[in-house]
N, C-alpha and C positions, 0 to 999 in steps of 0.2 A: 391587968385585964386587957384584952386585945379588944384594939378599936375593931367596931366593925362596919363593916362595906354598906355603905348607901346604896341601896338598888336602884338602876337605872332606870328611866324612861324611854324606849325611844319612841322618836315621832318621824315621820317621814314626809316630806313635802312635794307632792309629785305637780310639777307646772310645766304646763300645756304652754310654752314659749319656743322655741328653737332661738330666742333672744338670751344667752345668756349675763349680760351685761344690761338689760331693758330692765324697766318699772317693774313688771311682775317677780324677775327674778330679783331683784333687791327687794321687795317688799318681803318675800320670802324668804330670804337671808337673815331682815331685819327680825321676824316674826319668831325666826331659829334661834336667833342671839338673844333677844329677850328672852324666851322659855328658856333656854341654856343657864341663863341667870340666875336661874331660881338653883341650882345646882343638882337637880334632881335628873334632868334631862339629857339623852343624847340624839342628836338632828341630823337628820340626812334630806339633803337636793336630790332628787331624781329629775332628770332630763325627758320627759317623754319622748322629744324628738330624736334620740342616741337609741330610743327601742324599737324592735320591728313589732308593728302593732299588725300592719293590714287592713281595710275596708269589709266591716261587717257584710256579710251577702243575703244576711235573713235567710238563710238556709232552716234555720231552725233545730238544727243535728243539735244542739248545747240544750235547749228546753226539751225534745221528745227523747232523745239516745243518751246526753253527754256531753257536758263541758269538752271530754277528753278527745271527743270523737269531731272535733270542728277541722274542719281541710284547711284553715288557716295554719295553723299553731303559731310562730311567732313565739313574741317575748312574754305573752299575756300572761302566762304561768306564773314566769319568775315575779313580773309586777306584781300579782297578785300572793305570791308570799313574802313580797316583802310587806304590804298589809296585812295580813296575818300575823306577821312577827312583828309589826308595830301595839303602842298602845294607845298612839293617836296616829290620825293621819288629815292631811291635808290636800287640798285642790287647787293649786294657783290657776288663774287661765288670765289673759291678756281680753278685753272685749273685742269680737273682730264679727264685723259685721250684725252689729247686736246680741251676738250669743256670743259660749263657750269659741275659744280656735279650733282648727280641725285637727289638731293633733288631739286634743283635750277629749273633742266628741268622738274620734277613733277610739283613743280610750275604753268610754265609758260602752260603746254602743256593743266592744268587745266584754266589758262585763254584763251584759245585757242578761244572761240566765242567772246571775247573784241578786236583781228582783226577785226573780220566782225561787231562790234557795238562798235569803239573804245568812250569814257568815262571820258577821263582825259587830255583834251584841257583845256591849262589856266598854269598847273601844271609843275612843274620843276624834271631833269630826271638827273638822271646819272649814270656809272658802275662802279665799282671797282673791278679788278680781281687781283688773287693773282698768284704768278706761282715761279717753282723750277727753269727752262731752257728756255721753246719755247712755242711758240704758243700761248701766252696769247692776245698780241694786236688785233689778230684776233676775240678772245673773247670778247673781250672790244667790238667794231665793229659788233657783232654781238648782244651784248646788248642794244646798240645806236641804231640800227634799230628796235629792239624788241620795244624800248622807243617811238620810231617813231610810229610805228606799233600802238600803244593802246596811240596815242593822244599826248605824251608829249611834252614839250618843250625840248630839249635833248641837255645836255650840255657833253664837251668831255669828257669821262673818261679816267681811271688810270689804267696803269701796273706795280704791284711791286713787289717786292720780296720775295720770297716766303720758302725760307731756313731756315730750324733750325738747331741751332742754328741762327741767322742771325748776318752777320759782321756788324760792325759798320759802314763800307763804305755803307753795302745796309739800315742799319738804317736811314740813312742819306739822298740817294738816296730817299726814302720813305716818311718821310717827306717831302721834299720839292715837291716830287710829290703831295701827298696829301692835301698839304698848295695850291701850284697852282688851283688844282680840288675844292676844299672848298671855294677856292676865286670865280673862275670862277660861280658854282654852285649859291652862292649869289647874286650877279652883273646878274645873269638872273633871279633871285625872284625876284630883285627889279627892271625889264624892262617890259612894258605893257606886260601880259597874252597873248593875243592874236596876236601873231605877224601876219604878211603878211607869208602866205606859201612860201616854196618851189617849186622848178619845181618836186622832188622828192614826196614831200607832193601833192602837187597837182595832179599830178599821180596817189599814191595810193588813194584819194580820189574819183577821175570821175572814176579810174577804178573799188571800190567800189560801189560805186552809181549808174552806168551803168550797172554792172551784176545782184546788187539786185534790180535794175528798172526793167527789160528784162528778166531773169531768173527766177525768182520766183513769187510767187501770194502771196494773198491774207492770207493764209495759211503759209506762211513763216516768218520766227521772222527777220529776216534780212530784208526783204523788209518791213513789218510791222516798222520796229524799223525804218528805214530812210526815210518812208510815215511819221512817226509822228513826228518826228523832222526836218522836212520839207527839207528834204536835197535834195530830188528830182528835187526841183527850186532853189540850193542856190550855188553859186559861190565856198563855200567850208564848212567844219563843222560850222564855225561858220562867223558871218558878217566880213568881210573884203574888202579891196577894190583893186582889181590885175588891174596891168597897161595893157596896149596894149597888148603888148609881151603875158603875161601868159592867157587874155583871148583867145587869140589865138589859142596857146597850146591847154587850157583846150576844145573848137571846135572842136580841131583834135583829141584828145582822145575821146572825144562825139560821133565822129561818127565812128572813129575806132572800139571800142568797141562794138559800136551797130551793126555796121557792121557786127563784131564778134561775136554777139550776138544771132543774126539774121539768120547766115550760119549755129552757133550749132541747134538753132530750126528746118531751112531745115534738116540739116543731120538728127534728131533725128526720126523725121515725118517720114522719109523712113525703119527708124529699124522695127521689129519686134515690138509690145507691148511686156516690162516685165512683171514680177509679181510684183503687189503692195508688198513693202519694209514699213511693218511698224518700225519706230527707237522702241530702247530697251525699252521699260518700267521700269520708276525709281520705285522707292524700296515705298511702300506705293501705288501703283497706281492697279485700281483694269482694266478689258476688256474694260465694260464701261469707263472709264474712256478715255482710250487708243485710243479707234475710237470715240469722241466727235471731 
């Protein structure tokens, strides 16, 4: 009988360091070699600072036209397929000035339209912050929600230490943090993808699906993107089955929202008309093009 092939994992680590030799990128190395262990796994370092990311401009072309249509372009893309082709993925960041680094928040600010079309339901999440004093768990916390935020399954992450030289007490300390997260992390790649939401999840969901139902038209990529994946009629991103209780819930956000939905329309009816706001024009796009 022919042995057969173990199917892989992979996971991806993408950390917000341009320190490759620093606490973040070791703890992240560590966090790879643990899950590698289990033999199921294969890990990848991604450098965010080696990509061209760019300074998000709020232009808004990615929420009303198109991801595709952003006058940045950059490396955003390819980052973002190799999360796609991941089955887990990770956020290292260093604490710098109490939040995320700015390579990490360039990032994310460039996923900014994967909120409103989150993408990576199924897939496994986690954070790793690195820090000298204070304020990291708050970081951690707000990467877990960012996870939340663009679909993932979100498992808890880690705050460690972040001193150099670093003592042997926080090398310590660090590991066994990292060994706990790495365990945790795997024990949710191998629990069915699709769990039962949250009341949290469920929330951001109806109250997603509720503004891009009521708020926009036809002409909008948001509502366009949740007409076509039919989430308009669906109990949540993907097939599940909620007991009593959350359908409940999910009713009373239903008409909350539209409620609210509904009172922003009155109020707007009574403004003055603006001036039509065309969003920026990416880089390659000619007039024509612009008012299609």
């Amino acid at each position: 009988m022919e042995a057969t092939t173990k199917k892989m994992k992979p996971v991806t680590v993408f950390v917000g360091s341009a320190r490759k030799k620093g606490a973040t990128a070791a703890a992240a190395r560590k966090f790879l070699d643990n899950l590698q262990s289990f033999g199921d796994v294969q890990g990848e370092i991604v450098f965010l600072g080696e990509y061209n990311l760019g300074l998000c401009r709020g232009c808004k072309v990615c929420f009303v036209r198109g991801e595709e249509r952003c006058p940045l372009r950059g490396d955003r893309d390819a980052l973002i397929e190799k999360m796609m082709a991941s089955d887990g993925v990770v956020f290292a960041s260093p604490n710098y000035s109490f939040q995320v680094s700015a390579i990490m928040k360039a990032f994310l600010d460039r996923l900014g339209f994967l909120f409103h079309r989150p993408r990576f339901h199924g897939k496994t999440f986690t954070a790793i912050v690195s820090q000298g004093f204070y304020r990291g768990g708050k970081i951690v916390k707000y990467l877990e929600f960012v996870g939340l935020g663009l679909g993932f399954n979100v498992v808890k992450g880690s705050c460690v230490p972040g001193l150099e030289p670093m003592a042997e007490k926080d090398k310590v300390k660090t590991d066994k943090a990292i060994s706990r997260q790495s365990r945790r992390f795997h024990e949710r790649m191998l629990k069915p993808a699709y769990p039962v939401p949250s009341l949290m999840q469920l929330m951001m969901f109806r109250g997603g699906r509720n503004s891009s139902k009521l708020l926009a038209g036809d002409d909008n990529r948001d509502h366009v993107y949740y007409r076509d994946q039919g989430w308009f009629d669906s109990d949540y991103f993907y097939p599940t089955r909620l007991g009593p209780f959350k359908k409940a819930i999910g009713a009373v956000l239903d008409w909350m929202t539209t409620r609210a939905a509904k009172k922003r329309n009155e109020e707007l009816a009574l403004q003055p008309a603006a001036p039509a706001r065309v969003p920026e024009m990416a880089a390659g796009e000619n007039e024509d093009e612009q008012h299609l």
